[in-house]
N, C-alpha and C positions, 0 to 999 in steps of 0.2 A: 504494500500500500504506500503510494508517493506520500510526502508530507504535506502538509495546504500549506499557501503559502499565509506569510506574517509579515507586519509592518510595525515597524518603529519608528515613531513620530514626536517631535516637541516643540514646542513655542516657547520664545523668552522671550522679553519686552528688556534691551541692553541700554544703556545712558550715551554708549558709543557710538560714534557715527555709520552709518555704512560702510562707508569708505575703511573705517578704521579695521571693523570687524569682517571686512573683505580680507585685510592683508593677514588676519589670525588665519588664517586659509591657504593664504598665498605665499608665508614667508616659509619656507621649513625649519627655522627656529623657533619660530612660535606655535607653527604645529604642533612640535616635540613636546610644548609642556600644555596641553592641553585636550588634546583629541585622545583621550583615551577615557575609558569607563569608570575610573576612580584613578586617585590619587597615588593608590598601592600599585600601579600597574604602568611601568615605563614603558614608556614609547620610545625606540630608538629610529630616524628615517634615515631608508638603507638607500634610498632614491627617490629624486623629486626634478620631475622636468613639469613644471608648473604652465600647461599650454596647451590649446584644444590638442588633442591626439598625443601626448604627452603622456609618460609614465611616473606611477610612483609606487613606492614598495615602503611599509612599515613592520617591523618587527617590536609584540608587544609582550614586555617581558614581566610573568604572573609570578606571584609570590608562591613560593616553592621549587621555582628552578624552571619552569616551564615555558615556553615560547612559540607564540601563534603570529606567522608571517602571514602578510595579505597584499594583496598587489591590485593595482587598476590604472583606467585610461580616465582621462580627462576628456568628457565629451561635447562637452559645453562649458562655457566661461561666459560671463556677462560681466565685465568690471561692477563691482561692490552693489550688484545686485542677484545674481545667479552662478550656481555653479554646477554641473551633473557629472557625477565620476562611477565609475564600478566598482565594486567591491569585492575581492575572490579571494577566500582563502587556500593556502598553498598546505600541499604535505610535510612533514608526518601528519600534522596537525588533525585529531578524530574528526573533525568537522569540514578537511578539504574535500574541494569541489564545491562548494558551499556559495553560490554565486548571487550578489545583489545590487542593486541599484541605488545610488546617495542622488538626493536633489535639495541642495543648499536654495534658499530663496532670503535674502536681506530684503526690507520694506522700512523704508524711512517711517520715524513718529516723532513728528516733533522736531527738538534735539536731539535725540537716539535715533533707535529702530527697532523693527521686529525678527527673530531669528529664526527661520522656521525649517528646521531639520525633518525630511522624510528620509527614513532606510526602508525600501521594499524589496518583495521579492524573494525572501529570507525563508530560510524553513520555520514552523511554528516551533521544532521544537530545538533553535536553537540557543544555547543561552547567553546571557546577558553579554559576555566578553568576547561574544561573538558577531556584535554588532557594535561596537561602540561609538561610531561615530554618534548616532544621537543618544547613544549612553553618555558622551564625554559633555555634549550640549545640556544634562542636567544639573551639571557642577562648575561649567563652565562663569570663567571669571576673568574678563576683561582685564582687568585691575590687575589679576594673578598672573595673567598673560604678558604683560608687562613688566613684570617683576622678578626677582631672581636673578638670571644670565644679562637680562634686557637692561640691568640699572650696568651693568659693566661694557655694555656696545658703546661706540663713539658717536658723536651726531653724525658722521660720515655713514657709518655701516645702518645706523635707522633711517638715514635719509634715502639711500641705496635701498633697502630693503621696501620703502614708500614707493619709490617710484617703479621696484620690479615688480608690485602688485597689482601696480596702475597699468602698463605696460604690458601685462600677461596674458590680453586677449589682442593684442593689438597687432600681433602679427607672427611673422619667423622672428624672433626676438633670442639673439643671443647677448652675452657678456664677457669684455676682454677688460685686461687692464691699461689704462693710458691717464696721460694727465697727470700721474698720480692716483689716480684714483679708481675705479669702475667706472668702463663706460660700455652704454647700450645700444646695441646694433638692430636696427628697422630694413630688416632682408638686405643683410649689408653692408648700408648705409649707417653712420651715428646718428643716434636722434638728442641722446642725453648722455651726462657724463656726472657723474657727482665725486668730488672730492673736497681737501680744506677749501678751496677756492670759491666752495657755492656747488649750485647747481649751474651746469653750462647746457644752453638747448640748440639743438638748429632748427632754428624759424628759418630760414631765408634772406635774404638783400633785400627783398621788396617789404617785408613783414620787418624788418630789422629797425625801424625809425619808429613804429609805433610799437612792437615791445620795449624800446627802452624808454618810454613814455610809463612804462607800468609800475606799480613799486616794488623797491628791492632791485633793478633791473639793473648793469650796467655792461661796458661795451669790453669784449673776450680782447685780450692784448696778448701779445706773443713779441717780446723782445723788444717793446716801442711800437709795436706794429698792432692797427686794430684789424682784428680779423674778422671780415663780412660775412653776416647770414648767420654769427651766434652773438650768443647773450649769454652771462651769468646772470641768476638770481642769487639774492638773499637769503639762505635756506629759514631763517627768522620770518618773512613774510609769505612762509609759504605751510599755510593751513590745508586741509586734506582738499575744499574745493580750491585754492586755489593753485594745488599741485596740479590736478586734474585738467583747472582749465589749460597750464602750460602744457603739459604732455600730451593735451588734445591738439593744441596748437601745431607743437614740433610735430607729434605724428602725422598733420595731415600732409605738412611741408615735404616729409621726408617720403610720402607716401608717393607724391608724384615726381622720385628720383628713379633710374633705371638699377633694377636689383640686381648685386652684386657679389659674386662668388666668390669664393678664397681659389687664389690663384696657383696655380701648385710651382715647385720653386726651381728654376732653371739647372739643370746640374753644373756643375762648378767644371772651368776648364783645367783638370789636373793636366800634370805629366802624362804622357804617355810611356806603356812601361816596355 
């Protein structure tokens, strides 16, 4: 006799913004201390490619020595509104093959928002540690979320970490280092860069006279030299809408450049031997 299936379901009404409680989703540090079922039960993430068609893998490790890995795809991405991922656990584990569906939905209220976790698809009679994502959503604690590892990040690495959450549905989005810093590649192309300097965007030449009109805003220099079509901001005046609005900005700019592949690298003219 198959099992019927089962749904785990929760609602929370959080003081946080969308925006904020998108990136408890998106960062994989702050995953770690919170998506899991209770507090006894570490979460370690053994992979996180945070992007529609993107992998991740958690290992959750239960008090007594025990260990139930789960993997899934990222199916959908809405920035700090929607998220839809799979959820399978892996062998030995008694419960693999065990396969289900996560639909993250944020709804603004107010100053907050609303959090509303569905798991379906589940067998009835699996238990609790075996669903945790909206296990973890009954204890979850913004405030918690924050706390901890997150009081010892620099504003660099939470300002990076803001704008990779913003950025995660927005395209082929990968991350190299430059500048000093992190910076964010839009199929290619840089869109963003964050280091001590600020945040640096590339608006454009034509968009460049009226970003530096904005606050916080001024003109990217390189050795005496002003460099056209970016801007640093102020990472001080940049609140979660008004990170959004910049990165909406640069990704549209960067959206109509010709996409650009990694070039593979000439061989070197040795000796011959």
């Amino acid at each position: 006799m198959s099992p019927e299936a089962a749904v785990a379901e929760i609602r929370r009404r959080l003081s946080a913004t969308p925006e904020r409680v998108f990136r408890a989703f998106a960062d994989p540090e702050l995953v770690s201390r919170w998506l899991t079922p209770s507090p006894e039960i570490e979460l370690r993430v053994l992979a996180f490619d945070f992007r529609v068609g993107g992998a991740y893998r958690f290992a959750y490790h239960i008090p007594g020595g025990s260990v139930m890995v789960v993997n899934g795809i990222y199916r959908s991405i809405e920035p700090s509104s929607k998220i839809v991922f799979s959820w399978n656990i892996e062998p030995p584990d008694e419960h693999a093959g065990l396969r289900s569906e996560v639909v993250v939905v944020i709804t603004p209220d107010g100053e907050g928002c609303e959090l509303h976790i569905h798991h379906g698809n589940s067998a009835s009679w699996a238990p609790p540690n075996a669903m945790p994502v909206a296990g973890g959503a009954l204890w979850i604690s913004l405030s918690w979320c924050w706390a901890g590892r997150s009081n010892r990040m620099t504003p660099e690495e939470r300002l990076a970490a803001d704008v990779r959450a913003h950025l995660s549905a927005t395209g082929e989005i990968s991350e190299v280092r430059m500048f000093g810093g992190t910076g964010f590649m839009l199929n290619g192309n840089m869109v963003a860069a964050v280091s001590r300097r600020g945040l640096l965007l590339r608006v454009g030449k034509d968009r460049q006279g009226h970003a530096l009109a904005r606050p916080g805003a001024r003109p990217m220099e390189m050795q005496g030299r002003r460099m056209e079509g970016y801007v640093y901001v102020d990472p001080r005046e940049l609140d979660d809408r008004a990170l959004k609005a910049w990165l909406d900005e640069a990704s549209s700019y960067v959206r109509t450049l010709p996409p650009k592949t990694a070039k593979a690298k000439s061989p070197g003219k040795g000796k011959r031997a």
